[in-house]
Every structure is written in C-alpha cells, then in structure tokens.
One Martini backbone bead per residue (centre of mass of N, CA, C, O) as a GRO file, in nm:
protein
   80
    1UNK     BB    1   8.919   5.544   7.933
    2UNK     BB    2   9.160   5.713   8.039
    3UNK     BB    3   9.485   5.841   8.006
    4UNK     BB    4   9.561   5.828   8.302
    5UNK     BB    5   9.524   5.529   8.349
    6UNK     BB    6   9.781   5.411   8.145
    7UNK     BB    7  10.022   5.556   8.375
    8UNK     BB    8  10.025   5.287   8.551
    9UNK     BB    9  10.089   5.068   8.325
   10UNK     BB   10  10.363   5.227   8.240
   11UNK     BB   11  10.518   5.307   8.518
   12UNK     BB   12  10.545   4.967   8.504
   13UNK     BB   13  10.666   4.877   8.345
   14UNK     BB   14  10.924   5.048   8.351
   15UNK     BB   15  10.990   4.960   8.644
   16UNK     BB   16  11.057   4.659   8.550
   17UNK     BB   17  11.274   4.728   8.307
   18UNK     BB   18  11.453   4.865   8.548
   19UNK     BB   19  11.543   4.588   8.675
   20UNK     BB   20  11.608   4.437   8.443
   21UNK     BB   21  11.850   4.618   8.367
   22UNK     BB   22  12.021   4.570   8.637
   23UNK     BB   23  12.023   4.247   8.627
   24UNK     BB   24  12.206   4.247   8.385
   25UNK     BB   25  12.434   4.405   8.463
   26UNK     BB   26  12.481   4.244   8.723
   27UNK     BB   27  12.601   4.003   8.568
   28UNK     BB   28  12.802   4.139   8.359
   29UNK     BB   29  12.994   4.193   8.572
   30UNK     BB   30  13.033   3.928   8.665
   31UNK     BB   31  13.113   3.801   8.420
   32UNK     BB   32  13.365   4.004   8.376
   33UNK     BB   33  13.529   3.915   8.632
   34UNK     BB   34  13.564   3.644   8.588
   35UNK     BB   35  13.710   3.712   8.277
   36UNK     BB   36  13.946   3.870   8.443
   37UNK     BB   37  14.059   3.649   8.584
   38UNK     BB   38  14.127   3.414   8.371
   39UNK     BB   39  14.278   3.586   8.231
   40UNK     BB   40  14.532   3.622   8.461
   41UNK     BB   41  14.599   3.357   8.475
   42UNK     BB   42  14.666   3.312   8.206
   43UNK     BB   43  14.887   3.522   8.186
   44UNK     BB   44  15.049   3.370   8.389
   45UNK     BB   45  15.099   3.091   8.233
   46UNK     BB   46  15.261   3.181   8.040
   47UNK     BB   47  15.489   3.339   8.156
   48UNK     BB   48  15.590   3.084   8.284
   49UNK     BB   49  15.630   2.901   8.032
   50UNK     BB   50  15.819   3.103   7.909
   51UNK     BB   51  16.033   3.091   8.164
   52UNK     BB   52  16.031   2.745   8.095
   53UNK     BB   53  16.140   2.802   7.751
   54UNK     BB   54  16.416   2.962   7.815
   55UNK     BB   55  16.570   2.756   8.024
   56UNK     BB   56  16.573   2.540   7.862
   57UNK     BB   57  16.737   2.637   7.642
   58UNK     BB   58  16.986   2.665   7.768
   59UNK     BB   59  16.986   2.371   7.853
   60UNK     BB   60  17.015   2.281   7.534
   61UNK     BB   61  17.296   2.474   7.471
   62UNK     BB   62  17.456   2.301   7.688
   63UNK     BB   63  17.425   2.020   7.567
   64UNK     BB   64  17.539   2.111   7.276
   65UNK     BB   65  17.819   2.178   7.373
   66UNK     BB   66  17.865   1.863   7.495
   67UNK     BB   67  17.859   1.736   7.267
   68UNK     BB   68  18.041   1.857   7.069
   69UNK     BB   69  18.280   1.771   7.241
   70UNK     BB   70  18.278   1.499   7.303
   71UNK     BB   71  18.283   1.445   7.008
   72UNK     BB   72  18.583   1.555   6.942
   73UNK     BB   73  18.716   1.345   7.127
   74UNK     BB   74  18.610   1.075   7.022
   75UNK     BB   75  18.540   1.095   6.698
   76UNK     BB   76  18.229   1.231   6.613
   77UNK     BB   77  17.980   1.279   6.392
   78UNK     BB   78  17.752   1.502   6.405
   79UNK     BB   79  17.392   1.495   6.318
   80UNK     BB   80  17.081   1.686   6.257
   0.00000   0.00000   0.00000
C-alpha cells in the first residue's frame, strides 16, 4: 500500500471523530442548560424561603413584645 491509501481511512476516523466531538458538545451544552435551570429554581427558591423567614421573624418578635406586656401586667416572670 501506498502512503496516500492511508489518507482515506486517516480522513473517516478525523470526520467520525469530528462528529463525535459535535455530539458530545451538544450533549453538555444540554446538560448545562438543564444545570442552569435548577439552578435558577433553586435560588428562587432560597430567596422565597429567605423572605418568609424575615416575616416570620418579625411575627416572632411582635409575639415576643406581647407576651411580654401580658407578662408585666399578669405580675409573671418570663425566663427564656
């Protein structure tokens, strides 16, 4: 055989290779945007749970000025 023989099976593994490398690219780019959506989920997430553990605190520390007016005027000694 001669050197340019070769350059025909040099030429398909190059183009197989070239194709898998397409495919596998676009496999990871769909995996990232999947990554990227759940992501995004997720820190809406937190931010909900951040801003109803805001409310709650505030509910918590009007319930705490109320328990402790009530406390004053019942003659009871709250111990936390």
């Amino acid at each position: 055989m001669e050197t340019k023989d070769y350059q025909v099976i040099f030429d398909y593994i190059d183009e197989a290779l070239k194709r898998q490398n397409e495919h596998v690219q676009e496999i990871v780019r769909n995996e990232l945007v999947e990554i990227k959506g759940a992501i995004a989920d997720l820190a809406g997430q937190i931010k909900t749970y951040h801003e109803e553990m805001i409310v709650m605190r505030h509910q918590m520390d009007r319930y705490d000025r109320w328990f402790k007016q009530i406390a004053q005027k019942v003659g009871i000694t709250l111990e936390y």
